[in-house]
GUZA-400028 format. One record per residue: residue in three letters; x, y, z of N, C-alpha, C in turn. Coordinates in steps of 0.1 Angstrom, whole numbers, padded with zeros to 4 digits, always signed. Layout:
<atoms>
ALAXYZXYZXYZ/...
</atoms>
This chain:
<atoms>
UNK-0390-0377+0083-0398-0369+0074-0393-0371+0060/UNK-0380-0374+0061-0373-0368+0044-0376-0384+0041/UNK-0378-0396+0043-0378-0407+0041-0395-0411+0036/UNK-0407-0401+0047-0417-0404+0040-0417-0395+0026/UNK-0418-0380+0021-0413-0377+0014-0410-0379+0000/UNK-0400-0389+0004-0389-0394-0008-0403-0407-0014/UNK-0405-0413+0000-0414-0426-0007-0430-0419-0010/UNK-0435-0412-0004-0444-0400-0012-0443-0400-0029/UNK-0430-0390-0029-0426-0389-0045-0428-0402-0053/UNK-0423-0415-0050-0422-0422-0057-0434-0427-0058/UNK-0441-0429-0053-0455-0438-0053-0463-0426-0062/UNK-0466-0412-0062-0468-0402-0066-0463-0402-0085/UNK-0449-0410-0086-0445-0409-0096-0451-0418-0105/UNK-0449-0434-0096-0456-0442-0105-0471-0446-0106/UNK-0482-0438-0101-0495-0432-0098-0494-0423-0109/UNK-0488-0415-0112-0488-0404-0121-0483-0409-0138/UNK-0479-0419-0138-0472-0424-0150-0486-0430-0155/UNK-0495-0426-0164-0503-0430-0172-0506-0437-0188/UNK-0496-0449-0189-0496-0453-0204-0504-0453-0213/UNK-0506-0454-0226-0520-0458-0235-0527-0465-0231/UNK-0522-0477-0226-0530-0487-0228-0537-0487-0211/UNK-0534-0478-0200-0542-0476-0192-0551-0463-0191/UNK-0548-0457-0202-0555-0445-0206-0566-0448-0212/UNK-0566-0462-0223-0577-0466-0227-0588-0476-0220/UNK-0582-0480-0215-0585-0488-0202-0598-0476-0190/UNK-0591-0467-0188-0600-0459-0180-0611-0450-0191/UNK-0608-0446-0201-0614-0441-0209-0632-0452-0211/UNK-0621-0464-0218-0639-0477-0215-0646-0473-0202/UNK-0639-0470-0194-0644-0475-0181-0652-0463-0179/UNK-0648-0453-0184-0656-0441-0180-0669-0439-0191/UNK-0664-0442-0202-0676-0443-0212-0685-0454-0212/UNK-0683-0465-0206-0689-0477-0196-0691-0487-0207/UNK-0685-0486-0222-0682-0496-0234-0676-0510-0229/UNK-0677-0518-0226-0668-0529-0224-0660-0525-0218/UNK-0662-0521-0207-0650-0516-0195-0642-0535-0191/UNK-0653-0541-0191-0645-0556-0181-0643-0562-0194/UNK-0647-0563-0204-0637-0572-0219-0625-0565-0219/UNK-0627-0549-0222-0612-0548-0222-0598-0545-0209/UNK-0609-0545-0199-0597-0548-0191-0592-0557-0186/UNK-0601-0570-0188-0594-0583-0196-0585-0587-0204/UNK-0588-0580-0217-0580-0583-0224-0567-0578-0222/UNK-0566-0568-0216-0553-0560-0215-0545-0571-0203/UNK-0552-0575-0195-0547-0582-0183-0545-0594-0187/UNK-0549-0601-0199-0545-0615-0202-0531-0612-0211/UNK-0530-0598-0224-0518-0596-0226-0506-0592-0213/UNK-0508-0587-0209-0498-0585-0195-0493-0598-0194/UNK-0500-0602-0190-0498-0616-0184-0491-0622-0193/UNK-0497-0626-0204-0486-0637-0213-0473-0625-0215/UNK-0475-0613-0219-0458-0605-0220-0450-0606-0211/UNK-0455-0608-0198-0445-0614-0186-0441-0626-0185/UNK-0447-0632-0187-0444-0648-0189-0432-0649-0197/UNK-0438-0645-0206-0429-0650-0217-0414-0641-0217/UNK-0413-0625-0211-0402-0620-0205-0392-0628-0197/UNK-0405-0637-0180-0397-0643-0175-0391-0660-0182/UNK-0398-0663-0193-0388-0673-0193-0376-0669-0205/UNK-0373-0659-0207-0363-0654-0216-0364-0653-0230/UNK-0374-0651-0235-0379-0647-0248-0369-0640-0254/UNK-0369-0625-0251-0361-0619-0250-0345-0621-0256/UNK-0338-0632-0247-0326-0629-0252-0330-0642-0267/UNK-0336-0652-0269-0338-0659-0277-0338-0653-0287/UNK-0350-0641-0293-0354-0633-0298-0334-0626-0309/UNK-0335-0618-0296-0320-0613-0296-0308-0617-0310/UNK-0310-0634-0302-0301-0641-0313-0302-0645-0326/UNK-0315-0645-0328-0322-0646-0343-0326-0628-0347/UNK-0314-0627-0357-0320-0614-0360-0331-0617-0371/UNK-0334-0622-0378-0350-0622-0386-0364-0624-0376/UNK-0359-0628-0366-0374-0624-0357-0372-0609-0354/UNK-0357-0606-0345-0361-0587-0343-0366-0586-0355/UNK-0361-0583-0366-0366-0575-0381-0381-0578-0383/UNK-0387-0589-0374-0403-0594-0382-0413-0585-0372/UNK-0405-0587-0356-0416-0581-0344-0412-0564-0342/UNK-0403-0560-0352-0401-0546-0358-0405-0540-0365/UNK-0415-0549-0373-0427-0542-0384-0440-0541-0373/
</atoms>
């Protein structure tokens, strides 16, 4: 019992974690504006931000500080 529970909570937790950008995402969807443009669009950004996470952007980034200072404005 304490094992379903525990995995309850968590699925519970990240079900309950609502960002902007799936806030706005449900909001089209409920006002029925371009519900599938923009949750396209949101899902082709995903997608390239992962990408480009997994091939290490990130630490590249890192080592050039005038890119942090540019993707900081």
């Amino acid at each position: 019992m304490a094992i379903f529970l525990k995995g309850f909570l968590i699925a519970l937790g990240l079900i309950a974690a609502i960002g902007a950008q799936n806030l706005h995402v449900l909001k089209q969807g409920l006002l029925g504006r371009y519900a599938f443009t923009v949750a396209m669009v949101c899902c082709i950004c995903d997608w390239i931000l992962i990408t480009l996470g997994v091939l290490g952007l990130g630490r590249s980034i890192s080592q050039m500080p005038m890119a942090s200072i540019a993707l900081a404005l």
